[in-house]
BABA-475353 format. One record per atom (N, C-alpha, C, O): atom name; x, z, y negated. Coordinates in steps of 0.1 Angstrom, whole numbers, always signed. Atoms other than C-alpha are relative to their C-alpha. Layout:
('CA',(X,Z,Y))
...
END
This chain:
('N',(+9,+0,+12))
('CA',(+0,+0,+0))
('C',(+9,+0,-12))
('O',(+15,+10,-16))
('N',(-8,-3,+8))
('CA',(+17,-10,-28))
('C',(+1,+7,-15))
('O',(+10,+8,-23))
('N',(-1,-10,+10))
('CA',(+2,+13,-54))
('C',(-3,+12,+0))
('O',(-10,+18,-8))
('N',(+2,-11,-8))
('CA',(+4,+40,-35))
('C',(+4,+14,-14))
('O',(-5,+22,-17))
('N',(-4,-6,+13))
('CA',(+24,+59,-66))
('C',(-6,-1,-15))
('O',(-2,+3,-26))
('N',(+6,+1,+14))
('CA',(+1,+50,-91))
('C',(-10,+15,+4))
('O',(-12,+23,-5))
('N',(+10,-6,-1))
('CA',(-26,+71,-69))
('C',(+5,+12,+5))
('O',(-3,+21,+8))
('N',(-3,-12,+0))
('CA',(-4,+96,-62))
('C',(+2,+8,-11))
('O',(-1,+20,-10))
('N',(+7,-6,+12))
('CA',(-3,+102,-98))
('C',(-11,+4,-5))
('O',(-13,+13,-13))
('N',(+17,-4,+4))
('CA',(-42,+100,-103))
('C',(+2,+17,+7))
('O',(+4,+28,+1))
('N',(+1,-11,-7))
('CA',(-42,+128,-79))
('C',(+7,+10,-7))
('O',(+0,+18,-13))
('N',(-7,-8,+11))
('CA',(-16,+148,-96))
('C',(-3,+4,-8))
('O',(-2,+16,-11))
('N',(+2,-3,+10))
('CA',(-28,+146,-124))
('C',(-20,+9,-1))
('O',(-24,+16,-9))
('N',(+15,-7,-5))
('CA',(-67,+157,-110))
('C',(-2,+14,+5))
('O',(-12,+21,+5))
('N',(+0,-13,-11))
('CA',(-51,+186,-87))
('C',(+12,+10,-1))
('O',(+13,+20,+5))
('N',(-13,-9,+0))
('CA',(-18,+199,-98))
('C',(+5,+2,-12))
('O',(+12,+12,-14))
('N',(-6,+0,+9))
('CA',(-10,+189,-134))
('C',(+1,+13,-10))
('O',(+10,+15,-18))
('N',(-2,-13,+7))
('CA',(-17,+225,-150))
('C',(+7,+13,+10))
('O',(+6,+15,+22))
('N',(-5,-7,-4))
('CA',(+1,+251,-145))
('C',(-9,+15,-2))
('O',(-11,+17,-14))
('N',(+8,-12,+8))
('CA',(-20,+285,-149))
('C',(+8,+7,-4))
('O',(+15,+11,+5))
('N',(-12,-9,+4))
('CA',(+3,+307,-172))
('C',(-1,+12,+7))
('O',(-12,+17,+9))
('N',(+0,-17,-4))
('CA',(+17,+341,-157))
('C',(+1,-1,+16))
('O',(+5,+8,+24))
('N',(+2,+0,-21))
('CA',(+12,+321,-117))
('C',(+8,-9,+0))
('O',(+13,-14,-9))
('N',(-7,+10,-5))
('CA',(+29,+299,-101))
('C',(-14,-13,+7))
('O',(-12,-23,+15))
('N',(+8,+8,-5))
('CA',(-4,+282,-93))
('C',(-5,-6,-9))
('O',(-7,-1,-20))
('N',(+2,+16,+5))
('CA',(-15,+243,-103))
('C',(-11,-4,+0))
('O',(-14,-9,+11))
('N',(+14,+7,-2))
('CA',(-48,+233,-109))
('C',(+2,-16,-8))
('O',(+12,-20,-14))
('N',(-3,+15,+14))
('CA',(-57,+194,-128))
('C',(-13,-2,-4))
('O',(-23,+4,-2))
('N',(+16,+3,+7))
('CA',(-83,+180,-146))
('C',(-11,+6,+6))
('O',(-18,+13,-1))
('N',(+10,+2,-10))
('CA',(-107,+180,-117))
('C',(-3,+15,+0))
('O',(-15,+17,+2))
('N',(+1,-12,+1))
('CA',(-105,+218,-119))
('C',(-5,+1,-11))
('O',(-16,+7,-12))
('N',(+4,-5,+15))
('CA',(-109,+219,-157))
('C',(-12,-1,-2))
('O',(-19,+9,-4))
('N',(+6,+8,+4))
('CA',(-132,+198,-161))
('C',(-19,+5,+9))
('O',(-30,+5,+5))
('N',(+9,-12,-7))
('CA',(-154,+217,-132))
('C',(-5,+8,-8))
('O',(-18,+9,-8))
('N',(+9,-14,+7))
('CA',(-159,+247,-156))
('C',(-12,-4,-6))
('O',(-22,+4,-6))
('N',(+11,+6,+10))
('CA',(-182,+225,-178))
('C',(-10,-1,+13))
('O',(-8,-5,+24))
('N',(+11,-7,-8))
('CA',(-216,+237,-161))
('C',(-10,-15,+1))
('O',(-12,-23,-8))
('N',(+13,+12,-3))
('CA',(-241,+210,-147))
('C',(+7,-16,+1))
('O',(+4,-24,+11))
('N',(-9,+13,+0))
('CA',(-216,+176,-156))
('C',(+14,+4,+10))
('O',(+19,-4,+18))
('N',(-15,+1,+3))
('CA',(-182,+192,-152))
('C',(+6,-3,+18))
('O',(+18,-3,+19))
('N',(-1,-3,-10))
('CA',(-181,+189,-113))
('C',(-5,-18,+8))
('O',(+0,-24,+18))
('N',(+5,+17,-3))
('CA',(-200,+152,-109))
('C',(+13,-7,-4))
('O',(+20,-14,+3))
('N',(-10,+8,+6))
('CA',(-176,+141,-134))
('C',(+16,+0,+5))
('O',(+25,-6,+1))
('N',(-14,+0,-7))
('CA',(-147,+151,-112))
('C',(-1,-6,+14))
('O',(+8,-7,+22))
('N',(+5,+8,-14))
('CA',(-165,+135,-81))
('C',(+9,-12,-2))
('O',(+18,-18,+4))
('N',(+1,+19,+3))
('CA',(-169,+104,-100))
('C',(+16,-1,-3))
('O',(+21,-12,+1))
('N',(-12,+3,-2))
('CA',(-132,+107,-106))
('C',(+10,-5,+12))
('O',(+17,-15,+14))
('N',(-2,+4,-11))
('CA',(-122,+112,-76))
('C',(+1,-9,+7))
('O',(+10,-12,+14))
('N',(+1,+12,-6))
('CA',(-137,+83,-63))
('C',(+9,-13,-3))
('O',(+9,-22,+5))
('N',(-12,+6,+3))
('CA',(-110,+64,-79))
('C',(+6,-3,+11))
('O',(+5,-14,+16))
('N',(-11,+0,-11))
('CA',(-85,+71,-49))
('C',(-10,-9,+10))
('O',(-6,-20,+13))
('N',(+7,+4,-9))
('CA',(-113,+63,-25))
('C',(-9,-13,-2))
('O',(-16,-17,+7))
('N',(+4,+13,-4))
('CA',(-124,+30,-35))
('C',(+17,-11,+0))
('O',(+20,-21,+7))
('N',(-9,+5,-6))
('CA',(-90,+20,-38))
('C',(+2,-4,+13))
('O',(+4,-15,+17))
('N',(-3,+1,-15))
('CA',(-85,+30,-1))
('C',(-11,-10,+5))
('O',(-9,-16,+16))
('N',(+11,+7,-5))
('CA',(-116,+12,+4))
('C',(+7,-22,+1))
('O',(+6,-30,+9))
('N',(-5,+12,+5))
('CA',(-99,-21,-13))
('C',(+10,-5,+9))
('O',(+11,-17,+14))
('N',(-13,+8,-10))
('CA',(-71,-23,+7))
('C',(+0,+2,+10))
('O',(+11,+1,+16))
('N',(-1,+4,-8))
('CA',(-84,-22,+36))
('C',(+1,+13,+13))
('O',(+0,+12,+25))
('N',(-2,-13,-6))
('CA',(-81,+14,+49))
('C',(-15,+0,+8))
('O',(-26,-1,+3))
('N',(+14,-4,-6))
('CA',(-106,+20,+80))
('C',(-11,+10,-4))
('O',(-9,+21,-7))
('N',(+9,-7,+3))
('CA',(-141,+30,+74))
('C',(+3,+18,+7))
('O',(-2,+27,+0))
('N',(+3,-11,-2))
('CA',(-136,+61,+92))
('C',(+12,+13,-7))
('O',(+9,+25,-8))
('N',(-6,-4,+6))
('CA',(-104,+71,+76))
('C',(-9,+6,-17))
('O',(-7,+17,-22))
('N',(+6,-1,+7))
('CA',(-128,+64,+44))
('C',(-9,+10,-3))
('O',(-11,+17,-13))
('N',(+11,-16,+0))
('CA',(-153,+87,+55))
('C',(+8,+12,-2))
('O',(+5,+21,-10))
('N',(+0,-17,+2))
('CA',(-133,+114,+59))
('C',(+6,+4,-12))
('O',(+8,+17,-13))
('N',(-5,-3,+11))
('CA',(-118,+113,+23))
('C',(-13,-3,-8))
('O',(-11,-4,-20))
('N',(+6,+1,+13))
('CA',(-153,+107,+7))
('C',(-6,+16,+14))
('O',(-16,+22,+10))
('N',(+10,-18,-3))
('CA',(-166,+143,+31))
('C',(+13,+9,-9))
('O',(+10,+20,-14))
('N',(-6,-12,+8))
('CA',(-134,+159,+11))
('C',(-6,+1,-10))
('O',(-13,+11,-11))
('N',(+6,+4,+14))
('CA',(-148,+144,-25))
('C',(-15,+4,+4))
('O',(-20,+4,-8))
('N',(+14,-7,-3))
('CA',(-184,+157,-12))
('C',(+0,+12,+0))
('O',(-8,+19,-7))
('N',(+1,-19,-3))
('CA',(-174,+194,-1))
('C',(+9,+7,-12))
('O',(+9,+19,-15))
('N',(-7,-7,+16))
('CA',(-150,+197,-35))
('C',(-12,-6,-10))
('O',(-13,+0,-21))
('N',(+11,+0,+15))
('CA',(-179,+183,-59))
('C',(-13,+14,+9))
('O',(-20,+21,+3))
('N',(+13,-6,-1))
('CA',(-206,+203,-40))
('C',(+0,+15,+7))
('O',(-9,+22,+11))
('N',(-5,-14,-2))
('CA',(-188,+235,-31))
('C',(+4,+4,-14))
('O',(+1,+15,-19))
('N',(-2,+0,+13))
('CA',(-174,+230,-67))
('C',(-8,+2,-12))
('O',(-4,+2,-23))
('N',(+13,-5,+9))
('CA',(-209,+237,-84))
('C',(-3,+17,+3))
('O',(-13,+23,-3))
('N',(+6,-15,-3))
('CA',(-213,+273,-72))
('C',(+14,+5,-7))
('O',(+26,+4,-4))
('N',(-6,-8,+11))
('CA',(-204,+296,-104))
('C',(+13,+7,+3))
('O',(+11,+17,+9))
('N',(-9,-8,-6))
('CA',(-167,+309,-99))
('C',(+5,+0,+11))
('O',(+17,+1,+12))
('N',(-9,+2,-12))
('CA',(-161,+307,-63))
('C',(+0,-14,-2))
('O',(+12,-18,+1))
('N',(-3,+17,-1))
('CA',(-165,+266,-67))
('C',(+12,+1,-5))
('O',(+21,-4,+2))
('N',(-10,+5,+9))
('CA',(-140,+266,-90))
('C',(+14,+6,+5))
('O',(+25,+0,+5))
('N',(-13,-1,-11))
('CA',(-114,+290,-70))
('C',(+3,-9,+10))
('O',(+15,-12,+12))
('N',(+5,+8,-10))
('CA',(-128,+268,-42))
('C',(+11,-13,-3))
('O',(+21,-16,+4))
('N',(-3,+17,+11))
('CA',(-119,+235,-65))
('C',(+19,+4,+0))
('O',(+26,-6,+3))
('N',(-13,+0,+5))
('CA',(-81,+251,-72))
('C',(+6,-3,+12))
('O',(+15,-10,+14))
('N',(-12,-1,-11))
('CA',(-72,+258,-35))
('C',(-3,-15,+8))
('O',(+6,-20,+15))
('N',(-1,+9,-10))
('CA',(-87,+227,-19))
('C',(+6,-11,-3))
('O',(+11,-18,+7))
('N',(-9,+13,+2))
('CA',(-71,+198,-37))
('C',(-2,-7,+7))
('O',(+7,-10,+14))
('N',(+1,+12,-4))
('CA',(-92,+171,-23))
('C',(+6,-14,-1))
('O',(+7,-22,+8))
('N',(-8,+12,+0))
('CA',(-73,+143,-41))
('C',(+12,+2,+5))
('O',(+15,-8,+11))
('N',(-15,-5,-6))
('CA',(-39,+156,-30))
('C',(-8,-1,+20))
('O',(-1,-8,+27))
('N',(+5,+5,-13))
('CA',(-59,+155,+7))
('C',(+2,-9,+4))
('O',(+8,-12,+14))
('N',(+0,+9,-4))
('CA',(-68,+126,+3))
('C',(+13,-14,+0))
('O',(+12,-24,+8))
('N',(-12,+6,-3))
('CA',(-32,+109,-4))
('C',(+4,+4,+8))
('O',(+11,-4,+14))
('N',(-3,-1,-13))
('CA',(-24,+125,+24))
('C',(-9,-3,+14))
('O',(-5,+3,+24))
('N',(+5,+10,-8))
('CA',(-46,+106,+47))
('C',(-2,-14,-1))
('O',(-7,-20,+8))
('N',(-3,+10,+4))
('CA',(-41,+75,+30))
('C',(+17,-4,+6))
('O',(+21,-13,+12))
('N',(-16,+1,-6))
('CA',(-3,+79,+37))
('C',(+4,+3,+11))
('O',(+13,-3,+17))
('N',(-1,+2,-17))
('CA',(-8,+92,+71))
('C',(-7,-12,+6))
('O',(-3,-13,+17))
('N',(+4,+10,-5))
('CA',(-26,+62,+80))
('C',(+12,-13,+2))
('O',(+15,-20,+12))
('N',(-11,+11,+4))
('CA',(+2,+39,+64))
('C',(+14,+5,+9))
('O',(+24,-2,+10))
('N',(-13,-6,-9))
('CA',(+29,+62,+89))
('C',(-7,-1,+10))
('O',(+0,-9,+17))
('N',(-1,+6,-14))
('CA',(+11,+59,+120))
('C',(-16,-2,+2))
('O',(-25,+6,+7))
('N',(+22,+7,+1))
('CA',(-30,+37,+117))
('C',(-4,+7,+11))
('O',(-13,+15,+9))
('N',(+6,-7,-10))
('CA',(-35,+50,+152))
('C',(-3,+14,+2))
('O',(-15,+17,+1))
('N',(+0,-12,+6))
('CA',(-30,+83,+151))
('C',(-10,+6,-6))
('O',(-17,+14,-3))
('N',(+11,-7,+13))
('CA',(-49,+87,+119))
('C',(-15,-3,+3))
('O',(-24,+5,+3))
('N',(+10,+1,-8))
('CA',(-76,+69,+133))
('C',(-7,+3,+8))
('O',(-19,+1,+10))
('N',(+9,-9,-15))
('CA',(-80,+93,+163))
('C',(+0,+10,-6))
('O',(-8,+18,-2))
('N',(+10,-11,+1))
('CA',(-81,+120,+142))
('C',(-8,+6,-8))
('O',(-13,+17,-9))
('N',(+13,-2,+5))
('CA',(-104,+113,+120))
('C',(-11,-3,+2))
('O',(-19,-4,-6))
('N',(+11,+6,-9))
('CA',(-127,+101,+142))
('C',(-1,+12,+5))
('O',(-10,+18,+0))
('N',(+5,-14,-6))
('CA',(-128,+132,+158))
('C',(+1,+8,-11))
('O',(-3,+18,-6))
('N',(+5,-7,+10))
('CA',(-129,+151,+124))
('C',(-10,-4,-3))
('O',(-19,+5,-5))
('N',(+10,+4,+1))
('CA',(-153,+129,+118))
('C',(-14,+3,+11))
('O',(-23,+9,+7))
('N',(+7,-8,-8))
('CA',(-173,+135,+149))
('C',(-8,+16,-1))
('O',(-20,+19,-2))
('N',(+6,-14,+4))
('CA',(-171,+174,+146))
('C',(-5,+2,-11))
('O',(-12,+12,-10))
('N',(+9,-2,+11))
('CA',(-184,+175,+112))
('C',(-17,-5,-1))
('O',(-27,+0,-7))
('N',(+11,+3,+1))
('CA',(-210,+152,+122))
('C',(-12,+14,+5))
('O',(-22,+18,+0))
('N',(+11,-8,-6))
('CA',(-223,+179,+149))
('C',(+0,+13,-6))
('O',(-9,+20,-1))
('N',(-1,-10,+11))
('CA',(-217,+207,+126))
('C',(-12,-6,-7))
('O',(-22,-4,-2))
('N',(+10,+1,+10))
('CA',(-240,+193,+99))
('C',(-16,-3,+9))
('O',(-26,+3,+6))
('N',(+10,-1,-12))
('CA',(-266,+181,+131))
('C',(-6,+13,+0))
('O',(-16,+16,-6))
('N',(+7,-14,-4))
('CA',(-273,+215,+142))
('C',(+3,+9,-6))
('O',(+4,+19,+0))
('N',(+6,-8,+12))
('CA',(-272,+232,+108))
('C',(-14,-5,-3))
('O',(-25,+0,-5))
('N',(+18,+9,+9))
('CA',(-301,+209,+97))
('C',(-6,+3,+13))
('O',(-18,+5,+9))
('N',(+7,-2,-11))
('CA',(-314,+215,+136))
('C',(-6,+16,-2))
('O',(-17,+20,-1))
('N',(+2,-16,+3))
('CA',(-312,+254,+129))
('C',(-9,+4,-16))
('O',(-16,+14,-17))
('N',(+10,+0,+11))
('CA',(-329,+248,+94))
('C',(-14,+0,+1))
('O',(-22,+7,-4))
('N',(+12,+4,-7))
('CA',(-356,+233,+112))
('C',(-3,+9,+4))
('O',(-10,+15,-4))
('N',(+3,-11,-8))
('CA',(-359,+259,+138))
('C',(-5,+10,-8))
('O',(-16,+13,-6))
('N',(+3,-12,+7))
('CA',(-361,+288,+113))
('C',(-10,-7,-10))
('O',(-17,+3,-14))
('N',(+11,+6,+8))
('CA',(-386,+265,+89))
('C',(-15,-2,+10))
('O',(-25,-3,+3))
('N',(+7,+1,-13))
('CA',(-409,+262,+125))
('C',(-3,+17,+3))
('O',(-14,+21,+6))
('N',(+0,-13,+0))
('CA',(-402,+300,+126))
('C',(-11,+8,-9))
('O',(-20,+16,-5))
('N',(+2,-8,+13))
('CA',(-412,+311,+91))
('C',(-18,-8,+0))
('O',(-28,-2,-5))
('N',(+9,+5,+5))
('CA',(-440,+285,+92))
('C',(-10,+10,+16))
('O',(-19,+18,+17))
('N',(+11,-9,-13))
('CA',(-456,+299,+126))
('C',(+0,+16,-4))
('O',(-12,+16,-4))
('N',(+1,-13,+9))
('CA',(-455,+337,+111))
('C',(-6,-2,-9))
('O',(-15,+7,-9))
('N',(+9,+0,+12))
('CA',(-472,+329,+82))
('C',(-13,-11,+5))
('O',(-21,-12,-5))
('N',(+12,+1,-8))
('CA',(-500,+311,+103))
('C',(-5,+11,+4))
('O',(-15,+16,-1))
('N',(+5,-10,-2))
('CA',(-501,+338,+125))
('C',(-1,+12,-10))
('O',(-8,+21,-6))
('N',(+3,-12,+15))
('CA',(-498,+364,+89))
('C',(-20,-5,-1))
('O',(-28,+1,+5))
('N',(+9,+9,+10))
('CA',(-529,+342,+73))
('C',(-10,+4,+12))
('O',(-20,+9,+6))
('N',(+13,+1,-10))
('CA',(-553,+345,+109))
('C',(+0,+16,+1))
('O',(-9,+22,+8))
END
């Protein structure tokens, strides 16, 4: 990929470029830009997405793809909940992730392939049977409040 270094700077500059005074720990924009309530957290999505249509452009497998737009999904939508998002937002460094599955891919396609296919996989059935268990306890709550009501 040959602008591989351009998007390792986007990233940098989204996930590491501040320093917090007094720490030795790096947040970037994508953090800042978080605190702003209601936008500040879309608007680092939609940043994000930068890296990830790149990867998309050149060719990087859909499933590699997926698993760098479930990072940019669980950092914008873990990144909305007041204060922990935003600790959340500092430690996970989805764009810094995601050049690193971009560049593991470019070191060995196969490899990266198998294991995000199976990251891919277990996330699927993780999210399955949360929404199955949602169900169940909504089938719960609704039969209880039948039988309340008779």
């Amino acid at each position: 990929m040959k602008n591989i270094k351009q998007l390792e700077r986007w990233a940098w500059l989204l996930d590491n470029s501040i320093r917090i005074p007094g720490t030795s720990i790096k947040m970037g924009l994508d953090s800042l830009i978080g605190l702003i309530p209601g936008i500040g957290d879309i608007t680092g999505g939609a940043l994000s997405s930068y890296i990830l249509l790149q990867a998309v452009s050149t060719g990087i497998p859909p499933v590699v793809v997926a698993r760098m737009a479930v990072n940019i999904v669980l950092d914008t939508l873990i990144g909305m909940i007041p204060l922990a998002g935003d600790i959340f937002d500092i430690a996970f460094k989805a764009n810094q992730r995601n050049i690193g599955l971009i560049t593991e891919y470019y070191n060995s396609p196969r490899e990266a392939v198998k294991r995000n296919t199976i990251s891919i996989l277990i996330i699927s059935i993780f999210l399955i049977s949360a929404l199955a268990l949602v169900i169940w306890i909504a089938i719960k709550i609704f039969v209880w409040l039948i039988h309340a009501i008779s």
